[in-house]
C-alpha positions, 0 to 999 in steps of 0.5 A, a space after each residue: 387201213 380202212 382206205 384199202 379196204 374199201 378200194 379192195 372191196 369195191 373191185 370185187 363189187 366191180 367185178 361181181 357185177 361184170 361177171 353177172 353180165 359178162 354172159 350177156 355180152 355178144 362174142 364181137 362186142 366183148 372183142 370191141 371192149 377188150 380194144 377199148 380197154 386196151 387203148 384206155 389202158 395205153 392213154 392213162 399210161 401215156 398221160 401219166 408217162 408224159 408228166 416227167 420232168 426228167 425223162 433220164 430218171 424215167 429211162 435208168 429206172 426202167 432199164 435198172 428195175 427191170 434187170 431186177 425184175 427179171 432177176 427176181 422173176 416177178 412177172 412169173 411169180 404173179 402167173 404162179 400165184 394167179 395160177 395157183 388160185 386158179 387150181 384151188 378153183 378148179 373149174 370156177 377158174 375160167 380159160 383167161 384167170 391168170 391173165 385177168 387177175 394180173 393185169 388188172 392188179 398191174 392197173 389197180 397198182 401202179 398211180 400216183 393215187 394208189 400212193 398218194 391216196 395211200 398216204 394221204 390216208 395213212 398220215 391225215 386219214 383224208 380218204 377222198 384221194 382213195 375214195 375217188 380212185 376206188 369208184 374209178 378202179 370199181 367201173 373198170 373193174 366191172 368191164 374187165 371182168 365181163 371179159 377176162 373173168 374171175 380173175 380180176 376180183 381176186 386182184 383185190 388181194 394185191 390191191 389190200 396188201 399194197 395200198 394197206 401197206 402204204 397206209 401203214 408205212 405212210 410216216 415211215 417212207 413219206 418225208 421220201 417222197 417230195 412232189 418230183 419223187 411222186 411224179 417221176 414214180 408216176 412217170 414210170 408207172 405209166 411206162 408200166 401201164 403202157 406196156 400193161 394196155 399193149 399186151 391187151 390189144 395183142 399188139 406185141 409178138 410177145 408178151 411183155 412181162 410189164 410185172 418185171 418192171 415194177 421194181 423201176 417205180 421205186 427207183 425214183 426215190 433212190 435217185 432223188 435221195 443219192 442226188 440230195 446227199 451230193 
């Protein structure tokens, strides 16, 4: 649970400090940066996308979790949340809360380290997978708050309840997730991740609610486990 911990507090550090700078950063630069992370967002996605050995497996589960998804309303339970913190702050909140807090707990989720990292943790208390992911999770952080606001420090929330959850469940769900498990959910997520980078860069009519995806990522070990059983 420490590995968690850690993650989520570094998040807010991150975002602390990208908020103390964020009024320092000129109007055009801050655009400059949004498309950077933007683009960033795209590539991470892409190279995780890319690493699948079996893009069916990718495909039925983007297409069955995302029919879940939208059926459980994920995406909007995320903007109802975000929201909902948004309006216990009040004024504090800022114009972009609710579209920081659930892009950035999107991208601080979804990755082979959140789980790994989160396993590795939870079954040989070996933090360096979590360690490295939280120093990467604390400079984004700090560049996504500068732009999107307060709302990026409390995806530290998500960040504690998933990856501690991980930890916890670790021996339970981990004799599950073989190497081609752990891929093609990274596969997926990178499916996520891309659709995250280009709702940043307002490259979509519409927004692509990538939160209704997030059932798919799961998707990977019920095919693998049916198609073991046969």
């Amino acid at each position: 649970m420490i590995a968690a911990v850690v993650n989520a507090a570094v998040v807010i550090l991150g975002a602390i400090i990208g908020l103390l700078l964020g009024g320092k950063i000129r109007e055009e630069l801050m655009g400059t940066l949004v498309a950077g992370l933007g683009i960033s967002v795209v590539v991470i996605g892409i190279t995780s996308a890319v690493e699948t050995s079996n893009i069916i497996i990718v495909i039925v589960s983007i297409v069955l979790g995302t029919v879940l998804g939208e059926l459980l309303r994920i995406e909007d339970r995320l903007d109802g949340l975000g929201n909902w913190i948004k309006g216990r702050l009040g004024k504090h909140g800022g114009a972009h809360f609710t579209e920081g807090f659930v892009t950035a707990s999107l991208l601080f989720c979804v990755g082979s380290m959140a789980i790994m990292g989160s396993f590795d943790a939870g079954l040989r208390g070996d933090y360096q997978t979590i360690f490295a992911k939280s120093a990467l999770d604390g400079v984004m952080a700090v560049t996504f708050a500068a732009t999107m606001g307060l709302g990026v420090a409390f995806s530290s929330l998500p960040v504690l309840v998933y990856q501690g959850a991980l930890t916890l469940l670790a021996s339970l769900v981990a004799p599950y997730l073989s190497e081609p498990v752990v891929t093609e959910m990274s596969a997926v997520g990178g499916i996520l991740l891309i659709g995250t980078g280009i709702n940043i860069l307002g490259l979509s009519p519409k927004r692509i609610k990538a939160g209704n995806m997030l059932p798919a990522m799961v998707l990977p070990v019920v095919w693998f486990g049916v198609v073991g059983h046969f």
